[in-house]
C-alpha positions, -999 to 999 in steps of 0.1 A, spaced: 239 125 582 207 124 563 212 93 536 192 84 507 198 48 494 221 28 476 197 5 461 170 28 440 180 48 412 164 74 389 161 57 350 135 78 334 128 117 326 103 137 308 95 172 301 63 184 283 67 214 260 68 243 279 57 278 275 14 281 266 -5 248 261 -40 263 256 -65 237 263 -46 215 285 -55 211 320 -29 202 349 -41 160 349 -33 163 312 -1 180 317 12 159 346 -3 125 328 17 137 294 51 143 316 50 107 330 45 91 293 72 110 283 91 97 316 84 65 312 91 67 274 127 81 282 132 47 295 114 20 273 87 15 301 49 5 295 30 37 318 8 6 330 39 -10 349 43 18 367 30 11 407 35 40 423 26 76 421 37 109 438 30 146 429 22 178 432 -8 192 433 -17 223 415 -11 255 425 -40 280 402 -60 258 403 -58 233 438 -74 196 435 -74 178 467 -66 142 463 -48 147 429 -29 115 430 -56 95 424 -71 123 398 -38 115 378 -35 74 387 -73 74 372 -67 94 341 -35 71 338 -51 42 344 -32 26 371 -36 9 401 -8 16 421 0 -1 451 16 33 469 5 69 456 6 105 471 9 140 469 31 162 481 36 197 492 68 212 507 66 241 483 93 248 450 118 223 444 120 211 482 87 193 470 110 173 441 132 164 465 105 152 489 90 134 463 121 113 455 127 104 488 92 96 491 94 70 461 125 56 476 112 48 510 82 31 491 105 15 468 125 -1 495 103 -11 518 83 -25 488 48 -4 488 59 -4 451 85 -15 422 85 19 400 74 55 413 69 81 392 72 116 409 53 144 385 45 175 385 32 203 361 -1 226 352 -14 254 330 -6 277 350 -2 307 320 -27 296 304 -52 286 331 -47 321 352 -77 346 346 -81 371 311 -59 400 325 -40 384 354 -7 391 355 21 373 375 6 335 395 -26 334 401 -27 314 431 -57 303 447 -49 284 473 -34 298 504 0 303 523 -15 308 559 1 340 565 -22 365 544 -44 379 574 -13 389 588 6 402 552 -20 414 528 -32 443 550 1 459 550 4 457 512 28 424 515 14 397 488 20 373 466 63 361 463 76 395 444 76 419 472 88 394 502 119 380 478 127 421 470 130 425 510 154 394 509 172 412 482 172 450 501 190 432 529 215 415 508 227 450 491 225 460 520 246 441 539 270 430 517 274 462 498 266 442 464 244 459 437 218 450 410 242 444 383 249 414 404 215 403 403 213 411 368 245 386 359 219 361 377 195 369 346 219 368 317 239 337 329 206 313 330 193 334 297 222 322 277 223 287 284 183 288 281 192 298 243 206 267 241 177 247 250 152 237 224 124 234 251 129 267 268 98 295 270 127 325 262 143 324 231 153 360 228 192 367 237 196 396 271 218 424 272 222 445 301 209 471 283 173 450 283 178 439 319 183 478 330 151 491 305 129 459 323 101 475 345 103 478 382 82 452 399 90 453 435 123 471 440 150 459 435 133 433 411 126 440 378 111 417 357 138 402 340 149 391 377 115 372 383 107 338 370 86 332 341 47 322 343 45 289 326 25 255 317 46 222 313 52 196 334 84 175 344 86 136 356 112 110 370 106 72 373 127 54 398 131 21 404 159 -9 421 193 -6 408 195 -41 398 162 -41 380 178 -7 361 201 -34 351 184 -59 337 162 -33 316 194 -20 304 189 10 317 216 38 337 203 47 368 216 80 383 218 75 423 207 103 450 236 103 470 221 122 497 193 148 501 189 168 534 163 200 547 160 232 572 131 249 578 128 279 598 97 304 590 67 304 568 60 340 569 85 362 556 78 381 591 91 354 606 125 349 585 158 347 602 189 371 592 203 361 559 232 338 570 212 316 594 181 306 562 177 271 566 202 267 530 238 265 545 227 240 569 208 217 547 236 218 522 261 209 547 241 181 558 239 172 519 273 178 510 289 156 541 264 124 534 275 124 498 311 128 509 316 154 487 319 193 486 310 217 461 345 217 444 335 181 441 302 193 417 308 194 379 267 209 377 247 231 394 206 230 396 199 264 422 166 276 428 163 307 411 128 317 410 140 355 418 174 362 409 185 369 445 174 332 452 208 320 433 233 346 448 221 334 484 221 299 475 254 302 456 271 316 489 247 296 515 263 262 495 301 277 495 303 282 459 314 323 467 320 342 496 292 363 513 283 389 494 307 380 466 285 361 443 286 386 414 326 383 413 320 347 409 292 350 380 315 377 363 344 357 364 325 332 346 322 299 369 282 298 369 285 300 326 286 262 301 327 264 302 332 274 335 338 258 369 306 249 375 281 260 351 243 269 367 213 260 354 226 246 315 184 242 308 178 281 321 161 275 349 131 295 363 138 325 349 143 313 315 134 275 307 100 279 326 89 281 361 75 244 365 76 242 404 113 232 402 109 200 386 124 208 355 159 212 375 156 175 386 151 165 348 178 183 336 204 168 360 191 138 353 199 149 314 232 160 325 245 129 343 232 106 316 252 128 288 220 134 268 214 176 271 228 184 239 244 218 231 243 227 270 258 198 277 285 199 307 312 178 296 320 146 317 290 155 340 294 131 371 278 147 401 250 176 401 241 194 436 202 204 434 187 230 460 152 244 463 134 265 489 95 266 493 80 299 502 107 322 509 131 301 517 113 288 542 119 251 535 155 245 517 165 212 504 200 205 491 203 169 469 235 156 457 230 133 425 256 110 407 260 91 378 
């Protein structure tokens, strides 16, 4: 089973404020997201030796772990960037800073990642404006298939489809994560949703409406890891990864298996038996949900519901602060801000260490994290403990 390490924990996270920061480029936002890291957890940003991130997406710099170490002003002894697309890249990104932990390329990684990407996207651009490329366009975009809103609505015709579930289920998706967003001071939405507003929302790619598709955002999101026993002489409680595990099968959405074999139910069983755990084991859940279809799949892929019975389980309350096991307590994508799925690493890190606030899950102990890149192309599962 795919292990992470017993020896390097996570001691520091940091969010930038997130919504519009005119005036702020992505080297700014990524280098404010580490200070705030390191702050989190009485660190000097120069004693940090290693850097990983994420490189931006609307506007791509090659190389950007050195733009970042520069602006920083760090010398690291192991940096990187890295690219497996949404939250899978978080993951990545913490194993990579393990690996270099442990085999001592470097003492304490940071893993970053954030941009402008509201703010920095063209007067009268609407949705991402990516620039950089996906590798299936020639193939996609002369058929009318482009950018991530249509190919998630095909995911989400086959799951009505096939399951018989309908949009209200997708909307309890929308009005779960808005709630708990209300109750996070650093969250873009700050406006309660009815159904009645999720039902007058504008069709974007049917079934999605826009209150079913994440928000555009800037803000950035950093961890710092480091050796358990040095956690301990700082002082400092380290949250371990128990285990972290990936599938991919596709890139193009062409290419995508049926729903039940996406690369998700595998990688989460992989994740759930290395921890030792299963998800009635899970007192928090951090689930992709950059579309709202992307949490009812995940939510059945990782054995939280039944096929096709994901709504039942959101009605009944489980996914809500309160319940069983309460989803996305920051708001996630759809209603914290869409910063590339870091900002779901942060928060279980938040969770674990008992400092989230009024979302807080009481007793928090272990927090499953999953992430797909592209369209659920790459999905990554990551089981975190106090």
């Amino acid at each position: 089973m795919p292990r992470v390490s017993n020896e390097v924990v996570i001691v520091g996270a940091g969010e930038t404020r997130v919504g519009k920061l005119p005036g702020m480029e992505a080297v700014q936002i990524q280098a404010w997201a580490v200070q705030q890291a390191a702050a989190d957890c009485g660190l000097r940003v120069p004693e940090i030796d290693g850097l990983i991130n994420l490189d931006p997406y609307a506007i791509p710099n090659s190389m950007f772990s050195s733009t970042l170490s520069e602006y920083l002003g760090l010398r690291p002894s192991f940096l990187t960037t890295v690219d497996v697309g949404g939250t899978v890249t978080a993951m990545a990104m913490l194993q990579q800073a393990v690996w270099a932990i442990e085999s001592g390329h470097c003492e304490i990684a940071a893993c970053v990642y954030g941009e402008n990407t509201l703010t920095g996207r063209p007067p009268g651009a609407q949705g991402l404006a990516m620039r950089n490329l996906l590798g299936g366009e020639e193939w996609e975009e002369p058929f009318g298939l482009h950018g991530m809103v249509t190919p998630y609505a095909l995911l989400a015709q086959r799951y009505l489809a096939q399951y018989g579930a309908t949009v209200d289920d997708l909307a309890e998706v929308a009005m779960v994560t808005r709630r708990h967003a209300l109750l996070n001071d650093n969250a873009q939405m700050k406006k309660p949703m009815t159904k009645a507003d999720y039902d007058a929302s504008r069709m974007i790619s049917t079934p999605l409406r826009l209150l079913d598709c994440s928000l555009i955002s800037d803000g950035g999101g950093a961890v710092i890891l480091m050796r358990r026993e040095q956690a301990a002489r700082r002082g400092l409680k380290g949250i371990s990864i128990r285990s972290m595990a990936m599938r991919g099968t596709h890139n193009s959405i062409a290419q995508a298996p049926n729903l039940e074999q996406l690369g998700m139910a595998a990688a989460g069983k992989d994740a759930f038996d290395a921890a030792g755990y299963g998800p009635s084991d899970m007192q928090v859940a951090l689930l992709h949900d950059a579309f709202t279809i992307s949490v009812l799949l995940t939510l059945e892929a990782l054995q939280f519901a039944e096929l096709g019975q994901s709504g039942d389980y959101l009605r009944a309350g489980h996914a809500s602060l309160g319940g069983r096991c309460p989803l996305n307590p920051h708001g996630g994508l759809l209603s914290q801000a869409h910063v590339g799925g870091m900002l779901h690493v942060t928060e279980a890190v938040h969770q674990l260490r008992g400092t989230a606030g009024r979302r807080q899950v009481p007793g928090a102990q272990r927090a499953v994290v999953s992430g797909n890149g592209g369209v659920f192309s790459v999905c990554g599962v990551m089981v975190l403990e106090a």
